[in-house]
Each structure stands twice: as structure tokens, then as C-alpha cells.
Biopython code that builds the backbone (N, CA, C, O; Angstrom):
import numpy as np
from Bio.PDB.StructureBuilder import StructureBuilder

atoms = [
    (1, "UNK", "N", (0.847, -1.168, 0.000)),
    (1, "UNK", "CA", (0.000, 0.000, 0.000)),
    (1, "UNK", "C", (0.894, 1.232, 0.000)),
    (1, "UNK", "O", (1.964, 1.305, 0.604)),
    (2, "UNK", "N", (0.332, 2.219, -0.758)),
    (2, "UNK", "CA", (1.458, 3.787, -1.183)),
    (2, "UNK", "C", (0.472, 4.634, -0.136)),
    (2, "UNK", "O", (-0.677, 4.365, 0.212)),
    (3, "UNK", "N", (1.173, 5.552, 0.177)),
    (3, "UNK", "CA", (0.961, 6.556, 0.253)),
    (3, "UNK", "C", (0.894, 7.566, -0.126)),
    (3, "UNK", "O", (1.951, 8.047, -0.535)),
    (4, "UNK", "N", (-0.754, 8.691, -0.219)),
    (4, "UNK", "CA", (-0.660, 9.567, -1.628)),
    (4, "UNK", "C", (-1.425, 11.001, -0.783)),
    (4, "UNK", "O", (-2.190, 10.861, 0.171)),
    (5, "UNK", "N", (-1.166, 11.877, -1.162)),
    (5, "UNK", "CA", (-1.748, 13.005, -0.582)),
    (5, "UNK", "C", (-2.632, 13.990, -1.649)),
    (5, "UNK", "O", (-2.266, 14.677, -2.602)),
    (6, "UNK", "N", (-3.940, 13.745, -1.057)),
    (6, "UNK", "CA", (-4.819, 14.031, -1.650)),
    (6, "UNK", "C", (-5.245, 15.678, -1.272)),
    (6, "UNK", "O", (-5.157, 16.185, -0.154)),
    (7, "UNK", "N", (-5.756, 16.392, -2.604)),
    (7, "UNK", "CA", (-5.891, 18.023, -2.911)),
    (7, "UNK", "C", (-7.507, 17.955, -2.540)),
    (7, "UNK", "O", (-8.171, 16.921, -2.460)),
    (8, "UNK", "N", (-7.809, 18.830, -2.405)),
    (8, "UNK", "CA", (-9.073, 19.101, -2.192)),
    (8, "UNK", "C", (-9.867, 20.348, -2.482)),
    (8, "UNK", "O", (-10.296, 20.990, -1.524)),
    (9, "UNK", "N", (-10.125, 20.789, -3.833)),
    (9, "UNK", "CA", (-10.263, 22.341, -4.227)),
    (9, "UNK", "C", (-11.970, 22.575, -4.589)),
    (9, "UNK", "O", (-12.730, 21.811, -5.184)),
    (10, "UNK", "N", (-12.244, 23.945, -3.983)),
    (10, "UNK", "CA", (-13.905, 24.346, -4.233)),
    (10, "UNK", "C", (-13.646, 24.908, -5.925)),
    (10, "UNK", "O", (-12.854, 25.720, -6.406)),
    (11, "UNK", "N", (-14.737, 24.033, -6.527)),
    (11, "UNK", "CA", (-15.156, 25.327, -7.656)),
    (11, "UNK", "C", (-16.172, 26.523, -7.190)),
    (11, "UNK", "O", (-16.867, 26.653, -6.182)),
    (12, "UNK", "N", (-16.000, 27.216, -8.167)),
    (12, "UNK", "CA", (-16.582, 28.854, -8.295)),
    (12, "UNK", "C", (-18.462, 28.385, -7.624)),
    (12, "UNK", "O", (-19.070, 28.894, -6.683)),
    (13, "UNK", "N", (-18.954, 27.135, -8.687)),
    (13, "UNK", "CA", (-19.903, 26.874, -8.362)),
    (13, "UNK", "C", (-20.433, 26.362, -6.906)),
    (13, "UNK", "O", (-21.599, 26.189, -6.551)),
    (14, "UNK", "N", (-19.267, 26.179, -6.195)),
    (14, "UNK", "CA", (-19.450, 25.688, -4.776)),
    (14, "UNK", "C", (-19.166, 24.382, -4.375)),
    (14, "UNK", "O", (-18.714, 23.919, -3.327)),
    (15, "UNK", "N", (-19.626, 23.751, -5.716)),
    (15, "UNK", "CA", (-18.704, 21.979, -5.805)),
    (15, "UNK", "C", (-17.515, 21.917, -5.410)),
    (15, "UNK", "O", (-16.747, 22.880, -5.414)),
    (16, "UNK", "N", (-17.197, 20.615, -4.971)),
    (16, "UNK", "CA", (-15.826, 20.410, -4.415)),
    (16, "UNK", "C", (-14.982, 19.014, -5.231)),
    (16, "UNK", "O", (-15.292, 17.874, -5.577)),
    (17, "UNK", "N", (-14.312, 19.494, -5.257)),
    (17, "UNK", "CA", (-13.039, 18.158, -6.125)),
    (17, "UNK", "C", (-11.883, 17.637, -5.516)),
    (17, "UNK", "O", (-11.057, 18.326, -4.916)),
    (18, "UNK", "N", (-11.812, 16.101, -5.712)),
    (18, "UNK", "CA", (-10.834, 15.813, -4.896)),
    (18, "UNK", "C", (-9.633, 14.550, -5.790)),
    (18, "UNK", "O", (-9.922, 13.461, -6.285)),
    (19, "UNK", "N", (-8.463, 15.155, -5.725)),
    (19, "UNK", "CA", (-8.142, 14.298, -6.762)),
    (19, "UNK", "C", (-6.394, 13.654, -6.112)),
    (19, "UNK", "O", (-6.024, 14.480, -5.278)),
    (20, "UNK", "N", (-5.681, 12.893, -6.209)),
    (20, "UNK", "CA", (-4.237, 12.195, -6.046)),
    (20, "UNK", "C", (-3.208, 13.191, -5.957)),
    (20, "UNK", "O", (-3.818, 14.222, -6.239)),
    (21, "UNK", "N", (-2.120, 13.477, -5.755)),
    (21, "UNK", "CA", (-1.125, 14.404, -5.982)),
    (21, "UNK", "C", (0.353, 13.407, -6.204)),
    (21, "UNK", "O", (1.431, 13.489, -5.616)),
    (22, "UNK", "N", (0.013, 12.697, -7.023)),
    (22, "UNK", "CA", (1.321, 11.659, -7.108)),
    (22, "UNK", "C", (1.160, 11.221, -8.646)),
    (22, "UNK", "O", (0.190, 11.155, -9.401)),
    (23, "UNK", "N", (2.538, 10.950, -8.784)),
    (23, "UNK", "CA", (2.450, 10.455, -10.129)),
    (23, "UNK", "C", (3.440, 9.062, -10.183)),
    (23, "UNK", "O", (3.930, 8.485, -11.153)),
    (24, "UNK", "N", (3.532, 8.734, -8.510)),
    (24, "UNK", "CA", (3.937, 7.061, -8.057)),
    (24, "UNK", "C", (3.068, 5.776, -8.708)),
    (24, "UNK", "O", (3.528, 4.748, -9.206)),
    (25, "UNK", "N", (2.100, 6.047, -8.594)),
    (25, "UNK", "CA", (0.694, 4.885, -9.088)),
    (25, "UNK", "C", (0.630, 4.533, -10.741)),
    (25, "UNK", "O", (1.598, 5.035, -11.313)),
    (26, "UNK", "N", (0.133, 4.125, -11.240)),
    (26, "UNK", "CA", (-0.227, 4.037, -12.670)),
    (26, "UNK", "C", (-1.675, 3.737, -12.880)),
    (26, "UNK", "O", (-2.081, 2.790, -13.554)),
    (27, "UNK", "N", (-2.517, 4.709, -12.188)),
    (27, "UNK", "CA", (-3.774, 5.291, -12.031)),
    (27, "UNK", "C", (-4.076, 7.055, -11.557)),
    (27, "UNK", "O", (-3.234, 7.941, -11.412)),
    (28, "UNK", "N", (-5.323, 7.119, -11.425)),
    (28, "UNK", "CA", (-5.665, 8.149, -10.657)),
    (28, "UNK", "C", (-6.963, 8.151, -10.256)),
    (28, "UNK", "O", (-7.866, 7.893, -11.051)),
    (29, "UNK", "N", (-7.160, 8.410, -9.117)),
    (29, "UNK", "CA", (-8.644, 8.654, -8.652)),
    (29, "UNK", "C", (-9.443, 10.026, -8.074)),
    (29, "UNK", "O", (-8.966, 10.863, -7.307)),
    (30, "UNK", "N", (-10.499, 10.017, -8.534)),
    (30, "UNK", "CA", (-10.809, 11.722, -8.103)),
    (30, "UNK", "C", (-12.421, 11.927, -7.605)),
    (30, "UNK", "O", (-13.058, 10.885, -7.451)),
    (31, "UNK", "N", (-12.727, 12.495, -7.491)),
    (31, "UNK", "CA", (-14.114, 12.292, -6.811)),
    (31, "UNK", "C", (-14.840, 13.519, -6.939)),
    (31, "UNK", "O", (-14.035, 14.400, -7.239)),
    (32, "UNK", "N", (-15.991, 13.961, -6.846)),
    (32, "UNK", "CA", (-16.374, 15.344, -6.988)),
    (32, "UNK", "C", (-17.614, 14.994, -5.670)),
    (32, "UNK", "O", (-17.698, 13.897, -5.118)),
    (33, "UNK", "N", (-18.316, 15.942, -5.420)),
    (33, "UNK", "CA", (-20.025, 16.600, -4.606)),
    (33, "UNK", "C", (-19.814, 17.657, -4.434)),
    (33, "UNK", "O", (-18.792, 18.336, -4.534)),
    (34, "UNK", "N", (-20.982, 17.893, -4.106)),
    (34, "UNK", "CA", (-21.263, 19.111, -3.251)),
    (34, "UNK", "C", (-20.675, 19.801, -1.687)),
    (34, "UNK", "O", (-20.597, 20.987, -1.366)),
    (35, "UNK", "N", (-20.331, 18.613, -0.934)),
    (35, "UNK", "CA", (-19.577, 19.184, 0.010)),
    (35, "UNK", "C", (-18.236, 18.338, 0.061)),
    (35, "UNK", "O", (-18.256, 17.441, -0.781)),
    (36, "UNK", "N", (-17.054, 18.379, 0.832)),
    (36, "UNK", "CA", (-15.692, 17.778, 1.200)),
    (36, "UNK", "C", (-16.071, 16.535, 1.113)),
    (36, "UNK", "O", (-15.760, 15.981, 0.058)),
    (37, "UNK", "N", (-17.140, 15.376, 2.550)),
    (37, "UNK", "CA", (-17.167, 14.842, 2.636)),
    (37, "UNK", "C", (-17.997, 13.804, 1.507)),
    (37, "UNK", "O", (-17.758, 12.606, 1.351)),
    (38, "UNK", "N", (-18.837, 14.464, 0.917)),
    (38, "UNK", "CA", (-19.631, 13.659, -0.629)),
    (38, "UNK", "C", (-18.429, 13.503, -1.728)),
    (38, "UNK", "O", (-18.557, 12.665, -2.620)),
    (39, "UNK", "N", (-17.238, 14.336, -1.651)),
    (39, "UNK", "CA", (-16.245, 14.389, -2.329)),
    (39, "UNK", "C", (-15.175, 13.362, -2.574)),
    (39, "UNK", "O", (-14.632, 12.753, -3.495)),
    (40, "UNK", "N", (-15.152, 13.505, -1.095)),
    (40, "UNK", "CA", (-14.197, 12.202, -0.600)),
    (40, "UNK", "C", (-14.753, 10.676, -0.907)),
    (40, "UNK", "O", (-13.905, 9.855, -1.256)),
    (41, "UNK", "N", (-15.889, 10.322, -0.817)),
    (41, "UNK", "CA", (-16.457, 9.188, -0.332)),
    (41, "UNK", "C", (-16.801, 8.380, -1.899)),
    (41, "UNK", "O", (-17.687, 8.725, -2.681)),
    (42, "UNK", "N", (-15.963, 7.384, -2.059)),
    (42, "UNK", "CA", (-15.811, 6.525, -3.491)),
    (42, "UNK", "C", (-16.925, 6.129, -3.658)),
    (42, "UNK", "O", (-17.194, 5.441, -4.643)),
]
sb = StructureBuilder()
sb.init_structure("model")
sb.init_model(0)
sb.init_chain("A")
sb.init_seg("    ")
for serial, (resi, resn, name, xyz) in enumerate(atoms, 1):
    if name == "N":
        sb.init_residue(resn, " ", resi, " ")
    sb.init_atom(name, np.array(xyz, "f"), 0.0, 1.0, " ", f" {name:<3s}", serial, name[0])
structure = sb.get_structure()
């Protein structure tokens, strides 16, 4: 298991995005909602 440190940025619209900050993996995962925690949650 890696360890990866994940960004967490509001759009303008108020949505929130959450996406990997590594380019260790040979994937990426990202997530969007309306708040942090709907963001986070796969």
C-alpha cells in the first residue's frame, strides 16, 4: 500500500473536487459533490 496526498479544491460553483497528488501509481482517482465529505467518499 502507497501513500498519496490528496488536494481538495472548491469550484466557483461551490462543488468540491478531490483528486491524487502523485504520479507514483499508474492510475488516478478523483471524486467530486457538493460538500468535502460527498467528495471524498468513493
Amino acid at each position: 500500500m502507497k501513500k498519496v496526498k490528496a488536494i481538495i479544491e472548491r469550484a466557483n460553483d461551490g462543488n468540491y473536487s478531490v483528486y491524487m497528488d502523485t504520479d507514483k501509481v499508474g492510475y488516478l482517482i478523483t471524486g467530486t459533490g457538493t460538500s468535502t465529505e460527498e467528495a471524498i467518499m468513493l
